[in-house]
N, C-alpha and C positions, 0 to 999 in steps of 0.2 A: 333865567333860573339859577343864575350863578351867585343867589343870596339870600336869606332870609330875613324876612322884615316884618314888625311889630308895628301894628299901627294902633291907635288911639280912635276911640269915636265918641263925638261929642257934636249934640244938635242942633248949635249953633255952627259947628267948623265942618263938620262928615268928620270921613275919614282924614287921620293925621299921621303922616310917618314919625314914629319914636324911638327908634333903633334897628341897626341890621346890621347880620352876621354875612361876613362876605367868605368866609372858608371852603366853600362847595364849588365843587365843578359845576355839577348840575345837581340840584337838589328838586328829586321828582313826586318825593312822598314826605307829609309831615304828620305827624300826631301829639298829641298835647294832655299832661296828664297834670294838671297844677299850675305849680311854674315852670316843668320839665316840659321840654319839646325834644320829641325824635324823628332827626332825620334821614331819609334815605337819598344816598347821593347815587348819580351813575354808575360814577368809577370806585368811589371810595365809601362802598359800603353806609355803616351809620354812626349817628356824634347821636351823643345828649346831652342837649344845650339845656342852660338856667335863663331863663328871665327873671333880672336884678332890676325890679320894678321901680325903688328908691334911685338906685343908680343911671336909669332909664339905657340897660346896656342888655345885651346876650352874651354870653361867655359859655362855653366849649366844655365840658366837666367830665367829659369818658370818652372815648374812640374802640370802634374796632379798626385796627389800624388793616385788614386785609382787606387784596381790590375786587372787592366783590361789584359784580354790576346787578344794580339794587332794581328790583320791581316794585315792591310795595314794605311798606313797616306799622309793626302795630306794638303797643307797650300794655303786657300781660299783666304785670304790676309795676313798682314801685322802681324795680331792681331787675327784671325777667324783660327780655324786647325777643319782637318775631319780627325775622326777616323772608321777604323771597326775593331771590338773582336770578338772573337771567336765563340761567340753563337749566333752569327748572327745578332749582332745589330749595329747600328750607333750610333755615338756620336759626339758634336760637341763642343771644347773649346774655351774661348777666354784671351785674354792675356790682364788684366785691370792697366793702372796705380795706384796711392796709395802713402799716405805719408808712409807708413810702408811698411818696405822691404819686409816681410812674404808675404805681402799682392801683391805685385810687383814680386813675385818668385811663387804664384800661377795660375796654369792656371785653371780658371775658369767654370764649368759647364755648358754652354747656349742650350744645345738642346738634344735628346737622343730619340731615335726608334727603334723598332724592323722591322729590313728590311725582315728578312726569308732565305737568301741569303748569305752563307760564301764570303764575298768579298775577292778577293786574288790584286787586283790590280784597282789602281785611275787612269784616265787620263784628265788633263780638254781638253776640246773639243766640238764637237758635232758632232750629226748624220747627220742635213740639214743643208742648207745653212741658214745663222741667218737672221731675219729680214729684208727679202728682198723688202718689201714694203715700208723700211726707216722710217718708224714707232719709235716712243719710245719705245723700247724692254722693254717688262715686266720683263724677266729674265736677268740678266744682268752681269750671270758668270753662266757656266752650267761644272760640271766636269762625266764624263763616268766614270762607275765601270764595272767592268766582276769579276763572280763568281766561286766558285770551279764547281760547275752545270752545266756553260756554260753560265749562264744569261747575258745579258749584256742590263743596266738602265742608266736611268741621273737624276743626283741630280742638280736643280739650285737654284740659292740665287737671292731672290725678296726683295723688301722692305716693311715696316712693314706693310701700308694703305693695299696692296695687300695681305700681309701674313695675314693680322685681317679679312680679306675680307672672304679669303679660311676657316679660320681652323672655322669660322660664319657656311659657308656654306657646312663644312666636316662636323659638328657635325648637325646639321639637315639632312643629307644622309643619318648619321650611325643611327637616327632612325628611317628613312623611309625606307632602300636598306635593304633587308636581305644577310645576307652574306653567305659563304658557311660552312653548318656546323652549320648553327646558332651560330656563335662565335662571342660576340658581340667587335665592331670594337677596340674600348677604352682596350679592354682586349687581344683582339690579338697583338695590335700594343704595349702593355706596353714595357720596355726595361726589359729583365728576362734576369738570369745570375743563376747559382748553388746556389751565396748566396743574389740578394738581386732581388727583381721587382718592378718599376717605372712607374707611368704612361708617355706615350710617351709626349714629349715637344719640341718648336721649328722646328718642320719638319709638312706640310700636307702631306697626301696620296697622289698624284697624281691619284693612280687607283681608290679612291673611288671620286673624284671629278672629273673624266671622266664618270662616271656612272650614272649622271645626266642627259647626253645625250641619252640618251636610257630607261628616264622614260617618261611616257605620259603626254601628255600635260596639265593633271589636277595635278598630281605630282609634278609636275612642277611650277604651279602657290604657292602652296601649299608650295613647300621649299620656294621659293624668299619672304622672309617675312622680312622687317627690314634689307635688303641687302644695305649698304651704301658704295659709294665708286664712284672716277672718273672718271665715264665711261666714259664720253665723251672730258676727257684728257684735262678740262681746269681750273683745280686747285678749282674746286665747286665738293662735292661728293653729289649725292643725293641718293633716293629709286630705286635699279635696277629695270629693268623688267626680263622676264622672257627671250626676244630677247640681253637683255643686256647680262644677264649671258650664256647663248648658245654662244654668239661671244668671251667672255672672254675664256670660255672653251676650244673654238675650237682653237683660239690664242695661248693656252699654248701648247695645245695638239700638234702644230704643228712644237715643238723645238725638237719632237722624233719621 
């Protein structure tokens, strides 16, 4: 597994080798989005290779240069890659232009959580039928993970009004919801590894922001403080209510 190789197929020959990238320790995960191919290596995290089809060659075009030990990788778009490592967390890179090549060959750090959950496998998808009321979907890319456990979650990609909205009203939760264990949420959810720990960035909880529904309606009043955003979908964000945020909850809740 120490390389990755392009084969050719053709019905008179089969398969035909055409090129391989030998840079990987171990490369345990690939995904292919064009001529872009992302890998996930053991030791050394993820490349995004090009296939230079004229040229019949693979070439190397971004690294996350940290040694993450990689489980699984999946490519969000174009420019956005999901990782899971081995001690159970996510991460999320992006690939930025730049007058400096350094700067163009680096994949860039944009999100990082501790999920709990050895991921062994990405798939995008979903569990319901999406947006059946023909609504503006809130989520607007959802990809399914299954674990070595059994588990099986959805991660989806919102925009930022909605993402400022949640991680507002994640961090009013974590100090009202007791958790279990009394582990406060900011220190569970950090990204921890053998040698470094981060606070989580870029990803909300979903389960602590479903937990809102099942406080009491004085609780309730009590988080919705300085809740800005457009609830009513016509480009004005104002002060939610406490009806406001119950429908937004129930709405996301129902992509799983």
């Amino acid at each position: 597994n120490n390389k990755v190789t392009v084969f050719e197929f053709k019905e008179e020959d089969g398969l035909k080798s055409e090129c391989k990238y030998h840079n990987t320790l171990m490369a345990i995960s690939l995904r292919s989005r064009g001529q872009f191919i992302l890998v996930g290596d053991l030791l050394r995290s993820m490349a995004l290779l090009v296939y230079k089809q004229l040229e019949e060659r693979l070439e190397d075009i971004a690294k996350d240069y940290k040694a993450n030990w990689m489980t699984q990788v999946e490519i969000l778009d174009d420019d956005t890659f999901l990782g899971a490592e081995h001690h159970n967390n996510l991460f999320v890179c992006t690939k930025e232009g730049g007058l400096e090549e350094e700067d163009r060959r680096l994949l860039k750090l944009a999100g990082q959580f501790h999920l709990g959950e050895n991921v062994n496998v990405f798939r995008e998808g979903s569990l319901v039928l999406q947006n059946p009321s023909g609504a503006p979907p809130l989520v607007h890319k959802t990809i399914l993970y299954g674990s070595a456990n059994g588990a099986i979650g959805l991660i989806g990609c919102i925009e930022k009004p909605l993402f400022d909205l949640l991680i507002t009203l994640q961090e009013a939760l974590a100090r009202s919801v007791t958790s279990i264990g009394c582990i406060p949420h900011n220190i569970y959810r950090s990204f921890c590894t053998d040698r470094q720990k981060e606070p989580a960035s870029g990803f909300v909880d979903g389960d602590l922001i479903e937990r809102f529904l099942d406080l009491p309606r004085s609780e309730m009043t009590k988080i919705c403080v300085d809740l800005f955003y457009d609830f009513d979908g016509t480009g004005m964000k104002r002060e939610g209510t406490v009806d406001d945020v119950i429908k937004l909850i129930e709405d996301l809740a129902r992509i799983h």
